[in-house]
N, C-alpha and C positions, 0 to 999 in steps of 0.2 A: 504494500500500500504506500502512496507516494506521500511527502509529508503533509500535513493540514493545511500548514500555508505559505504559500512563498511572498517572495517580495514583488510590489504592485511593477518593478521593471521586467520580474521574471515573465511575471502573467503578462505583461505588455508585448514583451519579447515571441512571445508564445503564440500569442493572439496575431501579430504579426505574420509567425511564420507559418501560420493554419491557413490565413486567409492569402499566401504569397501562393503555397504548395496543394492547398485542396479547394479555394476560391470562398467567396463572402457567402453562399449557401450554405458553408458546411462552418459559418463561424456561432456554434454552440459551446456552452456553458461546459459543456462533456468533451466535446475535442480538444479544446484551449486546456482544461483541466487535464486531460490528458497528457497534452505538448510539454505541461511546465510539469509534470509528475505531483499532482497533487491533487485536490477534491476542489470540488465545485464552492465547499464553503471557502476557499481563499480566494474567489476571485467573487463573491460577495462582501469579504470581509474587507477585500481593498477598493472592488467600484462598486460595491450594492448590488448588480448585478449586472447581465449581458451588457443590457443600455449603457451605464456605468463605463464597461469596458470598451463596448463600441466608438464612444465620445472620446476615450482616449486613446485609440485605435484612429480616429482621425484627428484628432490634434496633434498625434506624434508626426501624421503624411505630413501636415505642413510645417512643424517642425523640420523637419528632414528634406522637404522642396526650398524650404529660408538658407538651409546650411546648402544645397547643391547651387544655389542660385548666387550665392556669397562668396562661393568657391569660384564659380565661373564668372562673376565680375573681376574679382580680386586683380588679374593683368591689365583691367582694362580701365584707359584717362580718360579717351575720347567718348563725349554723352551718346551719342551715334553710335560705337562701339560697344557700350554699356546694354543699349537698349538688344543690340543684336545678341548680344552678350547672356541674357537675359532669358531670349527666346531659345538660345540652343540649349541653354541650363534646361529650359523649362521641359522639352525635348527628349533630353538626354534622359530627364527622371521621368515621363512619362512611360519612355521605351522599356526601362529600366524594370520598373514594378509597376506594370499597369494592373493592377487590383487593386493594390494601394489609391494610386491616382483613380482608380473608375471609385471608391470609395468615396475620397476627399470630392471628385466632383460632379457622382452622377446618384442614382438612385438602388443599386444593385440588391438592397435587404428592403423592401417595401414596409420593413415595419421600423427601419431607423431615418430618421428626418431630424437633424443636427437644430437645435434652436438657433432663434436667429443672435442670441448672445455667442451664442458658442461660435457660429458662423463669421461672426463679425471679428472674434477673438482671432482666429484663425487666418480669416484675409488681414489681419491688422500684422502680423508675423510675416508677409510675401510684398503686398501689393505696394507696399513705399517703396521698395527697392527696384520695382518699373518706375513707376509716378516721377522718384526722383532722378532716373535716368531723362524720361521724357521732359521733365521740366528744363533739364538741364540745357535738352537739346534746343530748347525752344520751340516744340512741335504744337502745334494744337493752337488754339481761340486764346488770347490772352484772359490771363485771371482764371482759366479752364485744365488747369493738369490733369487734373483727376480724369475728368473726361476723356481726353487727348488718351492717359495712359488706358483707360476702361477699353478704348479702341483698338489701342493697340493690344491689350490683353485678350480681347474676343478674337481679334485676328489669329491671332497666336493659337488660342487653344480650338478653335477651330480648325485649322491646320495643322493641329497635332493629333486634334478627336477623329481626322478623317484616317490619318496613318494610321490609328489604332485601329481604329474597323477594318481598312484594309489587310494589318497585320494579322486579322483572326479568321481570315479566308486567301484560300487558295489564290496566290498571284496570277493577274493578270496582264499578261505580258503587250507589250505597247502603248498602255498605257500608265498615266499620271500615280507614282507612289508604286512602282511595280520592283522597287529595291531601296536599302538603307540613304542611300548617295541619291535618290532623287527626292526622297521624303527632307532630306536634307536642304536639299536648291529650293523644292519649292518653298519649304517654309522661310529660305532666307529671300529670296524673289517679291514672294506674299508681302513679307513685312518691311521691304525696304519699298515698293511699291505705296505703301499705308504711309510709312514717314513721310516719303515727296509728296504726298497728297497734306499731310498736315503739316508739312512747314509750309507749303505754298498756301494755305490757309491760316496762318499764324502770321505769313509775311503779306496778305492782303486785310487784316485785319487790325492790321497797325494803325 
């Protein structure tokens, strides 16, 4: 019998890697228990329960999208740079652990829906570190960052949500996203397309 309780990282670490290696269906109180060697009451006793655990199940995804996004600015001066910067981090960690990411931004467990405290807690950990690339650059409606970045962030994760559908069916060949290196181009194509669009809109609204 595994022990009563472990530590609320163990059961995190655990929960993590159920829903990496078996997908968000099978993230039960009994497999996670399992994963970390111990009983269902320690992952009550650390998040109350599944819900509990799930919420921190996705605040650790953006914890861990903040640390790969910080990593892939880190070389970079140019705000232009930063922002491109930014999108392949974002990419990168998609490609990476998409269960995680289909967690943090889609709907996979129909019965977990992140409050919008928790929500907000979460975007407040990523979304400056676009915002203040964009700002930088001077893209976007003066007095408008936020928005300018919100643009550029849909852009983004829409051209990363189509690579991942792609990725869970069979390639097809000749067309758009049919290997690594073009899921690549287009999304740097997409996004530097979106800047020229909003600096020539930040430089007509002078």
């Amino acid at each position: 019998m595994g022990q009563a309780v472990r530590t609320s990282k163990e059961l995190l670490d655990a929960g993590v890697r159920v829903l990496r290696e078996q997908g968000a269906a099978h993230l039960t109180l009994r497999r996670v228990a399992e994963a970390a060697g111990t009983s269902t009451m320690g992952i009550y006793t650390c998040f109350g329960g599944r819900a509990g655990l799930l919420e921190a199940i996705y605040l650790h995804g953006f914890h861990a999208l903040r640390d790969a996004l910080t990593t892939a600015l880190a070389p970079c001066g140019d705000p232009v740079d930063r922002v491109m910067a930014v999108a392949a981090g974002y990419r990168a960690f998609a490609l990476a652990d998409p269960s995680l990411f289909a967690l943090m931004f889609e709907r996979p467990l129909p019965d977990f829906d992140p409050s919008p405290e928790l929500r907000r807690e979460a975007l407040e950990l990523t979304f400056h570190l676009l915002a203040d690339a964009v700002e930088a650059a001077g893209l976007g409606r003066q007095g408008e960052p936020d928005r300018a970045a919100y643009l550029v962030w849909t852009t983004i994760h829409g051209i990363v949500g189509i690579e991942l559908t792609h990725a869970l069916r069979s390639p097809l060949p000749g067309w758009f996203l049919d290997s690594r290196e073009e899921g690549e181009r287009v999304l740097d194509e997409g996004v530097r397309a979106l800047l020229f669009g909003l600096r020539d809109q930040a430089n007509t609204s002078c």
